[in-house]
N, C-alpha and C positions, 0 to 999 in steps of 0.2 A: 619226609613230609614236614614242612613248617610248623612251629606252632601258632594254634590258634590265635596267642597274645601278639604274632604279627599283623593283624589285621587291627587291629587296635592300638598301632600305630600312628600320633596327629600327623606322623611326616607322610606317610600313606593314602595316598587314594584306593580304597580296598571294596571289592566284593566278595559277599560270603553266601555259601549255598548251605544253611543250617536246616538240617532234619528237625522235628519234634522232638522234648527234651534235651536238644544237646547243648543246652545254656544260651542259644540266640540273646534273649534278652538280656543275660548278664553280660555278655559280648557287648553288647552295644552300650550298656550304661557304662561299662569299663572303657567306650571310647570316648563316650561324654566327660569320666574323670579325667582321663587322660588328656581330652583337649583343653580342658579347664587348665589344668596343672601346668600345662603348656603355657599358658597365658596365654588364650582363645579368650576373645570376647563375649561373655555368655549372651549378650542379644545379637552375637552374630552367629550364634549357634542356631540351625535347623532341624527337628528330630519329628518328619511326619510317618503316621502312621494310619491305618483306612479303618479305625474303631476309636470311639470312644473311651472305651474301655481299656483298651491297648495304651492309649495316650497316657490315660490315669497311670494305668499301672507303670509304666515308662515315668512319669517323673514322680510318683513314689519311691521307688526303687532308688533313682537317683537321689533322693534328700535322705535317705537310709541310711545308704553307702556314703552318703556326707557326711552326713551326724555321726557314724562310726567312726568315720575319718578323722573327725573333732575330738570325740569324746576317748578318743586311745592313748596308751603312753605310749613315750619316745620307740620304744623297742616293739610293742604289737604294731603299732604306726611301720616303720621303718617294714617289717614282714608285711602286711597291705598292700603297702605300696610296692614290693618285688611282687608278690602274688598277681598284682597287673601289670607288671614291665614297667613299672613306674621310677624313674634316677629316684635316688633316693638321699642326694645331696642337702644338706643344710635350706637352702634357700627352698626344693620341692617339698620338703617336710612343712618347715614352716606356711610355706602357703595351701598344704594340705588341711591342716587346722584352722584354716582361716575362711577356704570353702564355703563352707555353712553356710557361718556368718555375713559372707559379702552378699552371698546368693540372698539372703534373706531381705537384704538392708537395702539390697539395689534396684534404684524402681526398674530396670532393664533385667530381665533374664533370661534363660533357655526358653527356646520357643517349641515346646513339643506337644503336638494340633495333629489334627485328622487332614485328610488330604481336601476336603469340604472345606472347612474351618480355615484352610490354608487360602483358597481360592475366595472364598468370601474377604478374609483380610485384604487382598490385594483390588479386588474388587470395591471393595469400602473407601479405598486408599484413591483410587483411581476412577470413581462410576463417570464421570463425562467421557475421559475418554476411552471408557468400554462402552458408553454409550448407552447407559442403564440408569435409573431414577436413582439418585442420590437415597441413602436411608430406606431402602429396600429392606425387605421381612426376605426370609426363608421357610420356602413349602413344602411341609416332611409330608403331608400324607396329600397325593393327589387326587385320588378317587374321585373327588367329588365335583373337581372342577374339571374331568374326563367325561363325569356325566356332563357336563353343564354343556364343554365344548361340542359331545354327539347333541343334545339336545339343537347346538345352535345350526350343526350342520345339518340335521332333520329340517328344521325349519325353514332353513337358507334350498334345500333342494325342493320341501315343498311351494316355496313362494317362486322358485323358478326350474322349474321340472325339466328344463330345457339346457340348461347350462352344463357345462363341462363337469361339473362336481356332480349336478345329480344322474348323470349318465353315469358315470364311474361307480357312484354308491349302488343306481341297479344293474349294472353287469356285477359288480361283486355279489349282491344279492346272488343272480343267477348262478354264478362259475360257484358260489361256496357255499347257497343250498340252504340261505335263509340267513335271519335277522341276525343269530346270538354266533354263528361264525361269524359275517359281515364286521359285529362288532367288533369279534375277537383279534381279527387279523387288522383291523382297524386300530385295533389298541397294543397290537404288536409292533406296529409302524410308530406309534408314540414310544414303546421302550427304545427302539432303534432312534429315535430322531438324530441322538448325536451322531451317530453312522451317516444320517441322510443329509444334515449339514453337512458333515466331514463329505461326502459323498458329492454333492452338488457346489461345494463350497465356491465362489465369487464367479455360478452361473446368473448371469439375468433371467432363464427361464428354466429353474430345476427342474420341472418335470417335462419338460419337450428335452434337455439335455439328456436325462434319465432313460427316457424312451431313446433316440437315437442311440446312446450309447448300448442298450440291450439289444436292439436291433442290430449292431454291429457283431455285441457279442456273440450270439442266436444263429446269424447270419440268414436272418427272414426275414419280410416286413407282412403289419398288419393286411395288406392286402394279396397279401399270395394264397393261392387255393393249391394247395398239392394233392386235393382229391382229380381235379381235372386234370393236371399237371401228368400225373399219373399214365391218364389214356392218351400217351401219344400215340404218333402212324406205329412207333418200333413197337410197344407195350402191344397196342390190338393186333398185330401181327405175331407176336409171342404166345398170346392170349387164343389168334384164333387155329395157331399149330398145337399146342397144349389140346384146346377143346379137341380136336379131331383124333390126335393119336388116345385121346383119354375115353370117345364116343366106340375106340374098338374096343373096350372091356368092360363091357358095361357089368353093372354090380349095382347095391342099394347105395353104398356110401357114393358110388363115381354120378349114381344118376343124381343124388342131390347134389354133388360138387356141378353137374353140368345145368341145373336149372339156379343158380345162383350167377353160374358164367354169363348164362342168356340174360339174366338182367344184368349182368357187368357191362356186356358186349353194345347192350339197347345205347344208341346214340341220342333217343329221346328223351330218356331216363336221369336227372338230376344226379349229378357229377357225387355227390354224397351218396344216393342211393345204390350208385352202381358199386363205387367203392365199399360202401359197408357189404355187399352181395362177392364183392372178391375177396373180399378178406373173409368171410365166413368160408370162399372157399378153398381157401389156401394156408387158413390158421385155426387153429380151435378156441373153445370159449375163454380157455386161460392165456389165448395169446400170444400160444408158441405156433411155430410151422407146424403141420400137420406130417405127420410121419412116412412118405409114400416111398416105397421099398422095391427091389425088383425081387420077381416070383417068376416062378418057372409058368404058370398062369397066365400071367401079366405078359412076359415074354415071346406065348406060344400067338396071343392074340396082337402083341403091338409089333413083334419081331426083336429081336436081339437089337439091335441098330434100333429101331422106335423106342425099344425100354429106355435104353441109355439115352438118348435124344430127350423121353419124355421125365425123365429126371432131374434133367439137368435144366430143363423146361424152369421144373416147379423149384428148382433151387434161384433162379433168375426169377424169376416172380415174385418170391418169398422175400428177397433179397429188396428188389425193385418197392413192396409193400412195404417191408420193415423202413426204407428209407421216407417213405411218406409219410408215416406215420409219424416217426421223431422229428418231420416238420413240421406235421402238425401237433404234434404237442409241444414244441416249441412256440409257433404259432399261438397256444390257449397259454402257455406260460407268460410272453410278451404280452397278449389283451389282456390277462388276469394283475400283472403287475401295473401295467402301462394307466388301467384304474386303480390299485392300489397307490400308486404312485398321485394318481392326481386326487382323490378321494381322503389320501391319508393327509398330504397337504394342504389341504383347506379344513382337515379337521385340527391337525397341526396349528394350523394359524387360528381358528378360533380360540383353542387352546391359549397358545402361545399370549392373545388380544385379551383373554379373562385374567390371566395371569397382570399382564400390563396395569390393567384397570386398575386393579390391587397392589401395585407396585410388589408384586411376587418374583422372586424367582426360586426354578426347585433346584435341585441337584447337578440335574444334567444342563440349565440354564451356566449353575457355577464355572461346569470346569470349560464350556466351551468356552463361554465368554473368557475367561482367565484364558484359553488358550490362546483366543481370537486376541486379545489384549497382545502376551507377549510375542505373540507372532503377525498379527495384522494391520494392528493399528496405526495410525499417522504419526504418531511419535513411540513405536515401538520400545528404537534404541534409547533413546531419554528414559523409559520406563524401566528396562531392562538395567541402563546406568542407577536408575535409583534402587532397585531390587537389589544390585550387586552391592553397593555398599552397605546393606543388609546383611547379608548372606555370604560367611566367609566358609563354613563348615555346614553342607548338607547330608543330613543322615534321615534312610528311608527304609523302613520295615516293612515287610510283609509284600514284596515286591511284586511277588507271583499274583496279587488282585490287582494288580493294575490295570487299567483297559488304554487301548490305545489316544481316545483324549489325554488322558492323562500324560502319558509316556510323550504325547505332543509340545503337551505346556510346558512338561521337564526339559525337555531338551535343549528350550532357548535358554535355561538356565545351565546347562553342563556346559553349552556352547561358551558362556558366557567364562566359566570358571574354564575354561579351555584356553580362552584367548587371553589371558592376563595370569600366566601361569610366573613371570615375572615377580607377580605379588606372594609374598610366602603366606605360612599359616593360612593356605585353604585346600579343603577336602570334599572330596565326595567318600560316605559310606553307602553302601546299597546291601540288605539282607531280603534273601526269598529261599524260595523253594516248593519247585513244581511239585511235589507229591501233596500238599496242602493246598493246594489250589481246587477251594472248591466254589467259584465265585461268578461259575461261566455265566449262570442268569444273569449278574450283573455287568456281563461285558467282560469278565476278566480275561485273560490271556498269558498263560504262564511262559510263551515262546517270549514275551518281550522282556524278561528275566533276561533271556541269552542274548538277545539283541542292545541292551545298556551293557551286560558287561565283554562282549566286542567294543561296543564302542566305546565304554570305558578305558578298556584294553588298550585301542588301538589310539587315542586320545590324550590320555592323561595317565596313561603306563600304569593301569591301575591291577595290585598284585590278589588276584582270587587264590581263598581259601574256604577249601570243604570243611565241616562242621559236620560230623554223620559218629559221632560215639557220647552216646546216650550217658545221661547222668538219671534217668528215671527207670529203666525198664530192666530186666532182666535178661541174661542171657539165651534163654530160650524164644523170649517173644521176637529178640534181634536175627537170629537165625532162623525163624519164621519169615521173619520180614527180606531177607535177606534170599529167600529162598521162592519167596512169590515176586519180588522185582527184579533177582537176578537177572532171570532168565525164563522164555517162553512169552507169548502174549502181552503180559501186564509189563514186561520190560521193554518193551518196543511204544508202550503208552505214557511212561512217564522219563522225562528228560533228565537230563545228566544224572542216574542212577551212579552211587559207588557204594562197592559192600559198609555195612554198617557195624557198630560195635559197643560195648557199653564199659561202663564205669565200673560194673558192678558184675565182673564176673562170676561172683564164687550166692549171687543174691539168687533164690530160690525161684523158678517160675514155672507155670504150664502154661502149655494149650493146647486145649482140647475142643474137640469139632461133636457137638452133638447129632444124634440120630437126623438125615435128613425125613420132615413131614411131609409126608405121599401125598395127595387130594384124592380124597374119598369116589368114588363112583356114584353119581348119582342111584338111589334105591325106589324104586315102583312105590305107587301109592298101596296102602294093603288090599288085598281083596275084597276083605269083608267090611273095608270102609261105608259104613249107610249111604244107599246112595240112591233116587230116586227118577225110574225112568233110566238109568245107566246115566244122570249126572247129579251133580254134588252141591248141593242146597247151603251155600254161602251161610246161610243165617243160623243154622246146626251144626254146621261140620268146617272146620279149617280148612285152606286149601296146603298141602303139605307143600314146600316148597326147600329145594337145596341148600343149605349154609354152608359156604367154604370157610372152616376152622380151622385150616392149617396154621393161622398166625395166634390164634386160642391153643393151638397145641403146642404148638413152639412155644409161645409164652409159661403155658404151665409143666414145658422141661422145664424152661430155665429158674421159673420158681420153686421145681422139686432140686435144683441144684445150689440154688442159694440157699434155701434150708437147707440144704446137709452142707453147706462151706461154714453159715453160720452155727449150726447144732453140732457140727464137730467142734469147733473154735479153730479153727483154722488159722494161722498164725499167718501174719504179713509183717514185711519190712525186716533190717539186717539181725543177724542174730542178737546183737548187742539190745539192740532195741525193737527188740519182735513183741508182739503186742495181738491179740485175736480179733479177727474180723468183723467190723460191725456192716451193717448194712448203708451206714453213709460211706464205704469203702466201696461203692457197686454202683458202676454206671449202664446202661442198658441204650444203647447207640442205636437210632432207630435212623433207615432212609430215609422213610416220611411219618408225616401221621396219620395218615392214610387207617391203619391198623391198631393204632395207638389205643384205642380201647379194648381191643382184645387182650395186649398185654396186659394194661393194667386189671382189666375183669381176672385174669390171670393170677397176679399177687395181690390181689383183694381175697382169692379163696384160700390163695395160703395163707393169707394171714400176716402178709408181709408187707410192713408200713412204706408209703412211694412218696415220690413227688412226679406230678403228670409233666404229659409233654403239651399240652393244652397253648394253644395258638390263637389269638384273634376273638376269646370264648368269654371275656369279663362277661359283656353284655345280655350272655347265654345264661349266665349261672341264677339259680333262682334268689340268689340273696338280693343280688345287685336289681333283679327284676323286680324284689319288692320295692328295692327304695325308690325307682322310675314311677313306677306305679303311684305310692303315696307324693312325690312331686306332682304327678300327671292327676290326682286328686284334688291336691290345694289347691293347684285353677281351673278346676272342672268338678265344679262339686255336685252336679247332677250324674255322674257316672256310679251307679250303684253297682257295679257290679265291680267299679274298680275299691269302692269300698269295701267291697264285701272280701275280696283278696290281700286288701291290707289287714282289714281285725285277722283274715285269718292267721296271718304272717307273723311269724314268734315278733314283730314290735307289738302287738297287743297280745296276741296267743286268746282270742276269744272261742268259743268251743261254740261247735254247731248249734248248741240250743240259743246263743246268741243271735246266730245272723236271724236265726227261726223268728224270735221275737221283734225283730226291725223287718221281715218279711208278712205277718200278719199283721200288722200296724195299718189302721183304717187309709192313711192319707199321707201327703207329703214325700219327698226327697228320700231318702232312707241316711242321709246326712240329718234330714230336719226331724226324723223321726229319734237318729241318733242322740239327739239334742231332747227327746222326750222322757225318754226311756231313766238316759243317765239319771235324768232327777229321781228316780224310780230306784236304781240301785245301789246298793249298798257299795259304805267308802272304799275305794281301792280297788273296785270291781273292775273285771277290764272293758266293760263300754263305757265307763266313768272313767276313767284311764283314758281311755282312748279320746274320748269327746272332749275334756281338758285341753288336751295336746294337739290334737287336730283344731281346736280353733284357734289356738292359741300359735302355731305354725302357720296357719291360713295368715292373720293379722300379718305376718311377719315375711308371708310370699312375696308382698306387692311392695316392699320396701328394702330386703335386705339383700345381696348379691349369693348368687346360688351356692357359692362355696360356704359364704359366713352361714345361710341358711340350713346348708347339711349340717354344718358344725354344731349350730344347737341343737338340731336332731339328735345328732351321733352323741350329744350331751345329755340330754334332760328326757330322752328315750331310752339311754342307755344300751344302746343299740347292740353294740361290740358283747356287754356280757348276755343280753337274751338270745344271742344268735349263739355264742360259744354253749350255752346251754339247751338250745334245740338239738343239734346237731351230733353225732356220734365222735368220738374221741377222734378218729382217724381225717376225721373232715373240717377238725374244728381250726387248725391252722389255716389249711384254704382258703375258708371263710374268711375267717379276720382278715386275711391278705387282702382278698377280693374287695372288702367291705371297705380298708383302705385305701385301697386303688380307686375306688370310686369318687372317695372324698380328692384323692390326689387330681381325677381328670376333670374335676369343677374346675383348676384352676390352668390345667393343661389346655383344654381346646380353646383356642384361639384366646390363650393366656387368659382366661378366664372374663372375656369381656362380656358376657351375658348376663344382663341386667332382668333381661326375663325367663321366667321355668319353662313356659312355653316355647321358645325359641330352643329353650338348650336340650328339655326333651327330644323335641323333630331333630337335633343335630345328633342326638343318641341315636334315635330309629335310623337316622340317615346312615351311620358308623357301623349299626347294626346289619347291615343289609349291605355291604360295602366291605368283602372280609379283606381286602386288601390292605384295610385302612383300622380294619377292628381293633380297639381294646387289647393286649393280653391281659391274661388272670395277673394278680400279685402273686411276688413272690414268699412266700412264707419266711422272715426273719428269723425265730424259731423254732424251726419243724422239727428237732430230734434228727435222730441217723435216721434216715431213709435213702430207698434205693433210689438213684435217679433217673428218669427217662429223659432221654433229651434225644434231639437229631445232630445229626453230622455238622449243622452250623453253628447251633444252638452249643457244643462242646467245644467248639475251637479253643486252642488253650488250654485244656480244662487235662484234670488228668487223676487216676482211681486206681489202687490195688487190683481190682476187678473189673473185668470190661466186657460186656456181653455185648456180642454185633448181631442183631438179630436183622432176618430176614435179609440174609447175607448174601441167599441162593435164586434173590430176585432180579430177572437182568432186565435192563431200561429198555421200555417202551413208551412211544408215544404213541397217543392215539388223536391226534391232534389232525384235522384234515390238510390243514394248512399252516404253511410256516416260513418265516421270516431269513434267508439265507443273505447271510453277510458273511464276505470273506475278507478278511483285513489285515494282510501280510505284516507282520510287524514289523519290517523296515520299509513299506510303504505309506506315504504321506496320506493315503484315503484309502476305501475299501475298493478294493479288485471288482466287485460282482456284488447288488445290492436287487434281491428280483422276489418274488413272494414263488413260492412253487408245493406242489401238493407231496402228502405224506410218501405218495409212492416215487415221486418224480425229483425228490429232492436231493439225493446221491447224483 
């Protein structure tokens, strides 16, 4: 096997299938030094990646490895640069300490951006001919103009009840059983849009093409009846030798099969009625054939010859049923999509027309248009010629999240480095790997990994190399690993598996599977529950009700196992430097968070300090409620009841016998009583306190911007230390976090242009109520060791001595009635089959 350092070769167009742990990222900054060293243009270097955070970390890492590079003597220098394959002649040294410096000094550098960021740039560069408003914003949170667009389509169907759109919204209504699916599968078709563009792409009429092409698929059309279809001359001829040899044995079951035939048989009888009447009597309520068997019985009354005859009958029958049926549900699949389809596109384009308004575009506007750009446009190749003298070295992480837009827009760029292979010093790098692909809600597709490096392959002779010997784990977690993808099920799920291996053989590891948590049986209410008349008097008595705690008990294993990892001292890391386990060593891997508070109620009993997995919940928590509250006071100073929640709020900490005395008080506001009282109280008091501050914040509503106006709150209230002192030791990071986070989303939503509190409150309620779009909590800057919870996305990256996978033994279910089926061959230019189909129907 090669080594790894061959792929981090600038003369190489290379892909790499790197596991977790096994240096991916240092791989790839080692190609970035190496192109440098090369004498690669650093603004003709590309290094995208689909995080943020990834980016960061990416050109950290590389100005590191720079600055080392600088700051080494001759002889550590000289070993550097072998440790990357790097010549190490006079001339590569010297320009190895020089690095740095040029990067720093040069207004041009490595370009290393999110695959977003990427698309925007080129976008910015080109909006006429993408055909997009010059000076476009970017839409991270959509929710709100989702509502706006259902709103515009409600309106648009009720001002015309008649048209194509509001037919389509009430047959979805019908087929999916009311409003809040209607929406759902409504807002499914917005997640897909880039599918449905890619889908209908440079049709004149998407949804009449959509429809034919399903109809083709299906091979039905809306107007076929296969219930009639059913009773031809042959069928009532089948149907009427069935009846007769079925009328010699009579019995309870054969006499209702034959009063169900009589309404099958009735030619007067509505084509639907008569069908539903044969299929009850020829299948049971779950749907299968009905079981009719020969008996010596059955035999003696129909004859040897009639049994077999009358068997084979109901096998031609059953047979004849079963095919009508999957026409007809093909049939409600085509009407069900065929208004999805037109329903979803007029909500689409409402969408799509609020967005314009605003000169918005969100995510999925970015990569198409970027697509639609280097593949559609009227000057394409111009465009593509200016990209290329850009882009001599492109380097792409985390490959396996790509979704096929994407893997579209790339190509006219591979192409591109494809066809001018004459030109030296250019490279593609490509790094993935399907077993981290966890990104399918956003489209990903970890098959288009294998499909770039084919093409690569077969293109640009590009030399793939595995990465799969771990520099973080131990030997025993690798041959776990090694042992659940070898082989069985999960190795047929995830692509180009090869055994695995580590760095660190001789480093100490377990793993251990604890106790699986049973589900309790539901238990009787008790007997001698008070009960009157034989029923149970709501206002005296609870009603007992089942709690499923199996993820409460899983949770407090796993925190009787961390107290004894931590109460023994349990040693982690290599001998040399083994060191005893604290609890910021302890990650806790949750599917969802669904459960998430059971855990932590969990090691809140033991005693063991956490960090939540809390999602979309700022707006939830009551710190942040007080300070909405006291905003939603300053301009509404007749709400007493919202004053009476702010004195109670550690910003004044007023005690009941306060409110007491602005609640007896003859007359007035309980603001204007506030304003009475204070004169009354002695200096320092906290209605004196409070009345100070609250006019004195009022004055300063109507004129200063919400962020500057938190900020003397958070100042001259002192806010930060009355809260760290309401609050118990365990909760007082949180808080701060939170309390920061607040002051930070004044200047976040809609970059802070809210001139009124009024306005920015409603946009709080609106966020509130909208968890797509919610808030998260802060993160706590200094929390101490604590364990961590987090989910399977939320740790990407991330990595712990300890690592608990809870609710491991939970297998995926939806319960979703309807759902969006897009299949999209990754080496096809659109999607194969784009049709909405129900939970049972959708295999």
């Amino acid at each position: 096997m090669s080594s790894p350092l061959t792929a981090a070769d600038p003369a190489l167009n290379a892909t790499v299938n790197a596991s977790a742990g096994t240096g991916k990222t240092w791989l790839l900054v080692t190609r970035l030094i190496r192109l440098l060293l090369s004498g690669a243009r650093p603004d003709g270097i590309l290094a995208v990646t689909f995080t943020r955070k990834a980016a960061t970390e990416m050109q950290t890492r590389l100005n590191d490895r720079l600055l080392e590079l600088a700051q080494s003597e001759p002889a550590d220098l000289r070993t550097l640069l072998e440790a990357i394959g790097a010549p190490t002649d006079a001339a590569t040294l010297h320009r190895a300490t020089t690095l740095y410096e040029d990067l720093l000094r040069s207004p041009f550098t490595i370009k290393t951006t999110t695959f977003h960021a990427f698309c925007q740039d080129i976008l910015r560069r080109f909006p006429l001919e993408a055909g997009i408003p010059p000076g476009f914003e970017l839409l991270e949170a959509t929710a709100e103009l989702r509502a706006a667009a259902w709103d515009a389509l409600c309106v648009e169907a009720g001002r015309h009840p008649h048209s194509p759109a509001a037919r389509a919204v009430e047959t979805l209504f019908e087929q999916c059983n009311g409003l809040s699916n209607t929406q759902t599968v409504l807002n499914r078709f917005l997640d897909h849009r880039s599918d449905w563009w890619a889908y209908t792409e440079d049709q004149a009429d998407p949804v009449g093409f959509a429809v034919d092409t399903l109809e083709s698929q299906l091979q039905v059309s809306a107007d076929d009846e296969p219930e009639a279809d059913f009773f031809n001359a042959d069928t009532l001829s089948l149907l009427a030798e069935f009846v007769a040899l079925l009328q010699k044995h009579p019995g309870k079951a054969n006499e209702t099969a034959l009063q169900n035939l009589a309404v099958a048989r009735d030619e007067t009888t509505p084509p639907q009625v008569r069908f539903s009447h044969c299929q009850q009597a020829f299948f049971t309520l779950a749907g299968t054939p009905r079981a009719r068997k020969a008996s010596k019985a059955q035999a003696r009354s129909m004859g040897e010859a009639g049994q077999a005859r009358f068997l084979e009958l109901h096998l031609q029958l059953c047979d004849g049923l079963q095919r009508a049926l999957e026409r007809r549900k093909a049939i409600d699949t085509l009407q069900r999509s065929s208004a999805w389809y037109r329903a979803g596109d007029a909500l689409l384009a409402h969408y799509q027309r609020l967005k314009a308004e605003q000169r918005l575009l969100d995510f999925a506007d970015l990569e198409w248009q970027a697509y639609r750009l280097l593949n559609h446009s009227d000057n394409v190749h111009w465009i593509q010629y200016k990209l290329d003298q850009r882009i001599d070295n492109l380097l792409i992480d985390e490959f396996q999240d790509t979704n096929p837009t994407q893997w579209r827009l790339i190509l006219p760029l591979l192409e591109e480095l494809a066809a001018n292979e004459e030109r030296h010093n250019r490279s593609v790098f490509l790094v993935g790997d399907g077993k981290q692909s966890i990104y399918r809600f956003r489209r990903a597709d970890p098959e288009l990994f294998i499909t770039a490096q084919h093409w690569l392959t077969q293109h640009l002779d590009a030399h793939s190399q595995p990465l799969d010997t771990s520099w973080r784990s131990a030997e025993a977690i690798m041959t776990l690993v090694n042992q659940v993808f070898g082989e069985g099920p999960l190795h047929e799920q995830v692509l180009q598996f090869s055994p695995h291996a580590t760095h660190h053989p001789h480093l100490w590891g377990q793993v251990e599977f604890l106790p699986l948590i049973e589900a309790v049986e539901e238990t009787q209410e008790a007997e001698d529950e008070p009960t009157r008349n034989g029923l149970r008097n709501p206002l005296e008595t609870p009603r007992l009700l089942a709690v499923d705690q199996r993820h409460l008990e899983e949770g407090r294993q796993m925190a009787a196992k961390i107290r004894a990892l931590i109460d023994g001292q349990t040693l982690i890391g290599p001998a040399e430097d083994a060191r005893p386990l604290d609890y910021g060593d302890i990650i806790i891997l949750l599917r969802q968070r669904t459960h998430a508070a059971d855990y932590e109620q969990a090691l809140r009993e033991a005693g063991i300090p956490y960090l939540g997995a809390n999602r979309g919940t700022l707006l939830q928590s009551l710190e942040v409620q007080d300070l909405v509250s006291l905003l939603s006071l300053l301009v509404t100073p007749f709400n007493n009841l919202g004053l009476a929640g702010v004195l109670r709020s550690p910003l004044f900490d007023c005690r009941h016998a306060d409110l007491i005395k602005l609640a007896t008080q003859d007359s007035g506001t309980w603001l204007e009583r506030l304003t009475v009282i204070s004169a009354q109280e002695d200096a320092g008091s906290p209605l004196q306190r409070a009345h100070i501050l609250l006019s004195r914040w009022r004055q300063w509503a109507g004129s200063l911007p919400v962020h500057d106006l938190l900020d003397r709150i958070f100042c001259e209230g002192d806010v930060l230390k009355r809260y760290h002192a309401a609050y118990p030791a365990h909760l007082q990071t949180r808080v701060a976090a939170n309390l920061t986070r607040f002051l930070e989303l004044a200047l976040e939503i809609d970059s802070g242009r809210y001139p009124s509190i009024g306005r920015f409150v409603a946009r709080l309620q609106g966020l509130r109520q909208q968890e797509q779009d919610a808030p998260d909590e802060g993160s706590p800057l200094q929390a101490g060791a604590r364990v961590r919870l987090m989910t399977i996305h939320a740790a990407k990256g991330l990595e712990a001595p300890v690592v608990f996978l809870a609710d491991s033994a939970t297998t995926r279910s939806d319960k979703t009635a309807h759902t969006a089926v897009v299949d999209w061959p990754a080496e096809a230019p659109r999607p194969a089959h784009f049709l909405l189909a129900t939970h049972k129907d959708r295999q």
